[in-house]
C-alpha positions as CSV (number, residue, x, y, z in Angstrom):
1,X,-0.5,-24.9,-23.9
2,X,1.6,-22.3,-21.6
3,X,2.2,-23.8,-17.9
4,X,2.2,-21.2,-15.8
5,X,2.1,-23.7,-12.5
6,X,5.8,-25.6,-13.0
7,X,7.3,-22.3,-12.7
8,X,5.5,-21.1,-9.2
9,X,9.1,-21.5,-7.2
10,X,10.0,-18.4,-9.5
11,X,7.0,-16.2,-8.4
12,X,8.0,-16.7,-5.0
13,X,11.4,-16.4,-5.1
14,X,10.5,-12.7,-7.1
15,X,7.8,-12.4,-4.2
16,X,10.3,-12.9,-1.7
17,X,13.0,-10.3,-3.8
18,X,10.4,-7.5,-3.1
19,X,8.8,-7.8,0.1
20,X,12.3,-8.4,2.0
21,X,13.9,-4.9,1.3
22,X,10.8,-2.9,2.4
23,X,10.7,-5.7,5.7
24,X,14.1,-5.1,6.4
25,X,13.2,-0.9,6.2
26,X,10.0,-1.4,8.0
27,X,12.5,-3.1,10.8
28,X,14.3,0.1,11.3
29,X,12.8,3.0,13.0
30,X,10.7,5.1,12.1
31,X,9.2,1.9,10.9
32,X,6.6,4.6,8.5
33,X,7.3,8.2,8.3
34,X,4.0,9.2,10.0
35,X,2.5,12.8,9.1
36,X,0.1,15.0,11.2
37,X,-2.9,12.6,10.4
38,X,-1.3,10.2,12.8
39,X,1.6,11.8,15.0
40,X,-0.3,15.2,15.4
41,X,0.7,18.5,14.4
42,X,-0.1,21.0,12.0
43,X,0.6,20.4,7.8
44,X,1.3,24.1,6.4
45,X,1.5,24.6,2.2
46,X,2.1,28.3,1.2
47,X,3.0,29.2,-2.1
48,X,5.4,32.4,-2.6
49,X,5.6,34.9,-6.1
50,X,9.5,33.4,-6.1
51,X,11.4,30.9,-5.0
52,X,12.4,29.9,-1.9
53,X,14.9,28.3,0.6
54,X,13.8,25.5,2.8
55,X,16.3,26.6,5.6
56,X,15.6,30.4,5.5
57,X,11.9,29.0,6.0
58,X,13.1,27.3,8.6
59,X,14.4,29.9,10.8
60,X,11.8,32.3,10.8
61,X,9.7,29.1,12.0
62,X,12.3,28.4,14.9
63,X,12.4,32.3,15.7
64,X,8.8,31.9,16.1
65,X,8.6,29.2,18.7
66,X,8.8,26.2,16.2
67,X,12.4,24.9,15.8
68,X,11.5,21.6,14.9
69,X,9.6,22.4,12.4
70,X,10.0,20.6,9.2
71,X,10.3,22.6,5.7
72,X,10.1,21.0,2.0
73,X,9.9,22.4,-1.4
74,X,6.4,22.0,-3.1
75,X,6.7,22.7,-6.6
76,X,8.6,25.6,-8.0
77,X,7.8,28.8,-5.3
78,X,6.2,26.0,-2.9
79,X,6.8,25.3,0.7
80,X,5.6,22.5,2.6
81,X,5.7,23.1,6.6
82,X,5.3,20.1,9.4
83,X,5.1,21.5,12.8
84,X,3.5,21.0,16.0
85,X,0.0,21.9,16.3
86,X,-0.1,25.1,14.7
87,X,-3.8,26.7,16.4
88,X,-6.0,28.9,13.5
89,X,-7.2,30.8,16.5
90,X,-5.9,33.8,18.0
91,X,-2.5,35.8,16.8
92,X,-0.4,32.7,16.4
93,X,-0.8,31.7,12.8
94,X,-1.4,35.1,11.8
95,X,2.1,36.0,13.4
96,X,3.9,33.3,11.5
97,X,2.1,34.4,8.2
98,X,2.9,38.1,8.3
99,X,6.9,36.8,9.5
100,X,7.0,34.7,6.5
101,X,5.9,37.6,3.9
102,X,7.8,39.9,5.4
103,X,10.9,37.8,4.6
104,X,9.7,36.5,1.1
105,X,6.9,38.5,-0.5
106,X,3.3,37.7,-0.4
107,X,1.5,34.2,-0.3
108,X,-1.0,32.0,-1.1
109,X,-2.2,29.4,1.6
110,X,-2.6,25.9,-0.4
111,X,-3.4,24.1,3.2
112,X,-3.5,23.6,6.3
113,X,-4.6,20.7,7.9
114,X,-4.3,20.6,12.4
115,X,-4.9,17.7,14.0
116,X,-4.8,16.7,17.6
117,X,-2.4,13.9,18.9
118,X,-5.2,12.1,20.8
119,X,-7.3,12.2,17.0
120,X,-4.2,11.4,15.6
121,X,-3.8,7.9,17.5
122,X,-7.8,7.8,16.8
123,X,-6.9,7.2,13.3
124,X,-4.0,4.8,13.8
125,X,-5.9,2.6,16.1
126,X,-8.8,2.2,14.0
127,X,-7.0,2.1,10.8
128,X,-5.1,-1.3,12.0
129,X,-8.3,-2.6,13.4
130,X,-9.6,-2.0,9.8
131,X,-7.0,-3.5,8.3
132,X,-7.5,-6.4,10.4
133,X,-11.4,-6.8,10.2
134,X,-11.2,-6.5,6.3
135,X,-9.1,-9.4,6.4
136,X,-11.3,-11.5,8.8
137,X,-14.6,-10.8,6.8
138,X,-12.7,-12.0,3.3
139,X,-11.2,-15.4,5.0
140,X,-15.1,-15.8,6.2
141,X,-16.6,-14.8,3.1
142,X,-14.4,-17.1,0.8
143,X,-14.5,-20.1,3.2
144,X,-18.1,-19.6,2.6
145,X,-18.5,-19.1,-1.0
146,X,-16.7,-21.8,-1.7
147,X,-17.6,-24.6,1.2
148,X,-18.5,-27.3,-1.6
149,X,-15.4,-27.8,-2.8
150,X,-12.6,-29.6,-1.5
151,X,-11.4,-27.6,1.1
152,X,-12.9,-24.5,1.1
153,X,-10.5,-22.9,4.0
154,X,-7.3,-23.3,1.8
155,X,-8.9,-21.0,-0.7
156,X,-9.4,-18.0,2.0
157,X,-6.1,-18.7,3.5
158,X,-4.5,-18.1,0.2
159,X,-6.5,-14.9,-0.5
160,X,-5.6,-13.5,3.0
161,X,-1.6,-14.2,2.1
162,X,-1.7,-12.7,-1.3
163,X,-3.7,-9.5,0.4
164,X,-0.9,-9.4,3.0
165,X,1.7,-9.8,-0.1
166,X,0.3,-6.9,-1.5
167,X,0.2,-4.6,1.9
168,X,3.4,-5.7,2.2
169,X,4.4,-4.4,-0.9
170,X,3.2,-1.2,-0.5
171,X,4.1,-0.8,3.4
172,X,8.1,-1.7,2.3
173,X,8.2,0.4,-0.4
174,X,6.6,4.0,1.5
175,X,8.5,2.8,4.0
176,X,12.2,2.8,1.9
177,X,10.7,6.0,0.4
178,X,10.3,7.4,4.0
179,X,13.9,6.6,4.7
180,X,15.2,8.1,1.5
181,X,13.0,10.9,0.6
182,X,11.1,11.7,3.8
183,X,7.8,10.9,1.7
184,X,5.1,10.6,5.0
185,X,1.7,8.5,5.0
186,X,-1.5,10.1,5.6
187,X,-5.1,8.5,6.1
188,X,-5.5,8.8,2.4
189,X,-2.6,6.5,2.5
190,X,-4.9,4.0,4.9
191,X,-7.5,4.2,2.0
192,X,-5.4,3.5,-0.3
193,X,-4.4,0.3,1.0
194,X,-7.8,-1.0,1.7
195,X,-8.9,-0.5,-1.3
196,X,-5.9,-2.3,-2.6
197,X,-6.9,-5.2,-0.4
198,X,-9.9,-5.2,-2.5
199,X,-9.3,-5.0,-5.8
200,X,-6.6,-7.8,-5.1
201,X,-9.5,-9.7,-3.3
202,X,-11.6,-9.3,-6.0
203,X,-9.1,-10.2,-8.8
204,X,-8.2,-13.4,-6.8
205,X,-11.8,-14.6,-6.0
206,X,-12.5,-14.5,-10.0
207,X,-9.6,-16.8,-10.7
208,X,-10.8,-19.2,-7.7
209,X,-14.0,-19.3,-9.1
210,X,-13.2,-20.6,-12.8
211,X,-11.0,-23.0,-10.7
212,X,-13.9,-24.3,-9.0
213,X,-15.9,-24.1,-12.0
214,X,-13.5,-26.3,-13.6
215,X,-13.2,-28.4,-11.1
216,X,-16.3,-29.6,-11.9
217,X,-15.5,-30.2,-15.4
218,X,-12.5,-31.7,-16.0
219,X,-12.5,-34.5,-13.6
220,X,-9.3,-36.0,-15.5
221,X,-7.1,-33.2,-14.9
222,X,-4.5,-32.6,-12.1
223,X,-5.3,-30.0,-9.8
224,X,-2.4,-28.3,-11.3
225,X,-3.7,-28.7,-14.8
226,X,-7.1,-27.5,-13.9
227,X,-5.6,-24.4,-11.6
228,X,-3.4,-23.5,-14.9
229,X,-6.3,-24.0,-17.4
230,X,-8.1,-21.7,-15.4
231,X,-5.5,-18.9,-14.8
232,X,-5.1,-19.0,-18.6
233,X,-8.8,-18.7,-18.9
234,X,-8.6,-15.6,-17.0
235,X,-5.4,-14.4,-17.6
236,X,-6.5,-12.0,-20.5
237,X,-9.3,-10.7,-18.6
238,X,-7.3,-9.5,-15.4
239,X,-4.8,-8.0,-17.5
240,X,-7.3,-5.6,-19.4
241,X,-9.0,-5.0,-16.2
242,X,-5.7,-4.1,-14.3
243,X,-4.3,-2.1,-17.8
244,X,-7.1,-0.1,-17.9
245,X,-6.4,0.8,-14.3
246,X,-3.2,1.5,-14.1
247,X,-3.2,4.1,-17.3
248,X,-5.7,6.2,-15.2
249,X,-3.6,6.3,-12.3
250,X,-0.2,7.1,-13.9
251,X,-1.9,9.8,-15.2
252,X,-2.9,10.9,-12.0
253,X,0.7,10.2,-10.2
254,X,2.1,12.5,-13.2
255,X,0.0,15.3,-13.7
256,X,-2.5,15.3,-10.9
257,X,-2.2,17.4,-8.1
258,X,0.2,17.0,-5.0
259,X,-2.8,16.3,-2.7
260,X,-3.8,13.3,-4.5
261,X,-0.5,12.2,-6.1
262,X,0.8,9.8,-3.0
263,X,-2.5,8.4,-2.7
264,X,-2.8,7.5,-6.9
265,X,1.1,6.3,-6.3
266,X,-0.1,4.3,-3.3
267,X,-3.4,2.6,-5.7
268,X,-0.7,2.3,-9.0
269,X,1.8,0.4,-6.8
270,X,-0.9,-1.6,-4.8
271,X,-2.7,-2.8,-8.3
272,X,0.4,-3.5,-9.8
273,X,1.0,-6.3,-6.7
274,X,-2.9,-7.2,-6.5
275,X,-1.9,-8.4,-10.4
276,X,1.1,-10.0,-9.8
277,X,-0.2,-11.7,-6.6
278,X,-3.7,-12.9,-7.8
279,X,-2.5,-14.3,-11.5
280,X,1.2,-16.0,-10.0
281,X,1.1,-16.3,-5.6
282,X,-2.6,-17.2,-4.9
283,X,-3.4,-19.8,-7.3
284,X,0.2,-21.0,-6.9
285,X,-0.4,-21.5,-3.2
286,X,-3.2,-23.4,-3.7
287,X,-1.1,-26.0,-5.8
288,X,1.8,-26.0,-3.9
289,X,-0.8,-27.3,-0.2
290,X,-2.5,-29.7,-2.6
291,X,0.5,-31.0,-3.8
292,X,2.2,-30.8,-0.4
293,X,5.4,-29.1,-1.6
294,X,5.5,-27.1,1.5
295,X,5.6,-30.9,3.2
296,X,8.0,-32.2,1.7
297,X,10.5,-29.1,1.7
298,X,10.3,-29.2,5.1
299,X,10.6,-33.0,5.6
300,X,13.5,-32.7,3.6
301,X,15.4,-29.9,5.9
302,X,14.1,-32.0,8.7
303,X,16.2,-35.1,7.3
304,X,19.0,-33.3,6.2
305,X,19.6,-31.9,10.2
306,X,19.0,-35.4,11.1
């Protein structure tokens, strides 16, 4: 029988590999590249008959008040424009409009999106206090679920880690991909992660439950026998589950449209980690407390400084 639990130093040391780099990015500022959602501003997507020049974009929005403007390609005769608030009413986006067709032929308006900085902070405020609340409510809920076993808080500790694996995950990597390629997070990009937080949730608390469930049964076992038993148990089912999954949303990361295709990048990442962390971290951690590894590692850097 395959042992997946003698090799769980391995998981975290692979753990460890990917969540540092996007740490270490998150450390340096701007921490996230924020878009309008959050910082406030307006998000302009005009599409031309032929292509053209960010910078020449650019200038006309600096010659009309906006200099700090920022201007990206979006697909092949697309522009992407992040400005300050940008106001629909009156002469002023009409202006802008007319300036830019003037210069590079007619357009087509994709979107525009204006939000307020106060509604923009809004959003950031209650999308940590989401965050945070989500994680709360699973930590009681699992405690709960599982109060007749041995333990029952290790087993929503261990969830609420290998959720925060995952957010890490995907907070490090947007965040490198901010530094890089100035790709920005949105609210889409808040839902993303939540739902993240549940699917890993939900993938976890099925493997904790054959593990109680065998528990029960194989009084002869280990703990780390009965915790591998069950992950193999369930191993085939969380793959299909996630498989299934992740096909639908590389197909929407490839082909869908650019509205949607951070947020399906944000889900295929996320998944992948909810996987990763409810198959190899999770039930790993649970081992490694009952076996007190974490203990003795640090009674043995304890006796080495002595």
């Amino acid at each position: 029988m395959m042992h997946i639990m003698r090799r769980r130093a391995l998981y975290y040391i692979i753990s460890l590999a990917i969540i540092l780099p996007g740490i270490i990015s998150l450390a340096i500022p701007p921490h996230l590249k924020l878009a309008v959602d959050f910082t406030g501003g307006t998000l302009w997507e005009l599409q031309f008959q032929q292509a053209v020049q960010p910078a020449e974009v650019k200038a006309v929005m600096a010659g009309k008040g906006y200099p700090d403007a920022v201007v990206q390609t979006s697909g092949d005769r697309g522009v992407l424009i992040r400005s300050k608030e940008i106001s629909s009413e009156g002469n002023t986006k009409s202006d802008i409009l007319q300036a830019l067709q003037a210069r590079f032929g007619p357009a087509t308006e994709l979107r525009f999106e204006s939000v307020g900085p106060v509604i923009g902070q809004e959003i950031a405020t209650r999308a940590i206090a989401a965050v945070f609340l989500a994680s709360i409510g699973i930590l009681l809920y699992i405690a709960w679920a599982f109060r007749k076993v041995d333990h029952p808080v290790r087993y929503g500790l261990c969830a609420i880690i290998a959720l925060l694996h995952d957010a890490l995950v995907v907070l490090g990597i947007f965040s490198i991909l901010g530094h890089l390629f100035n790709v920005e997070v949105d609210s889409l990009f808040v839902t993303a992660v939540l739902t993240v937080i549940g699917f890993s949730v939900h993938d976890t608390i099925v493997v904790f439950d054959r593990i109680r469930e065998n528990a029960r049964r194989l009084h002869g076992l280990s703990f780390e026998d009965v915790v591998n038993h069950s992950l193999l148990q369930t191993l085939g089912r969380s793959l299909a589950t996630s498989l299934t999954v992740l096909f639908t949303l590389s197909a929407l990361t490839l082909f869908g449209g650019v509205t949607i295709r951070l947020f399906a990048l944000t889900l295929l990442i996320g998944i992948i980690s909810g996987t990763y962390s409810s198959i190899f971290n999770a039930s790993a951690l649970l081992v490694s407390w009952e076996n007190g590894d974490l203990a003795r590692l640090f009674g043995r850097r304890r006796v080495a400084t002595a």
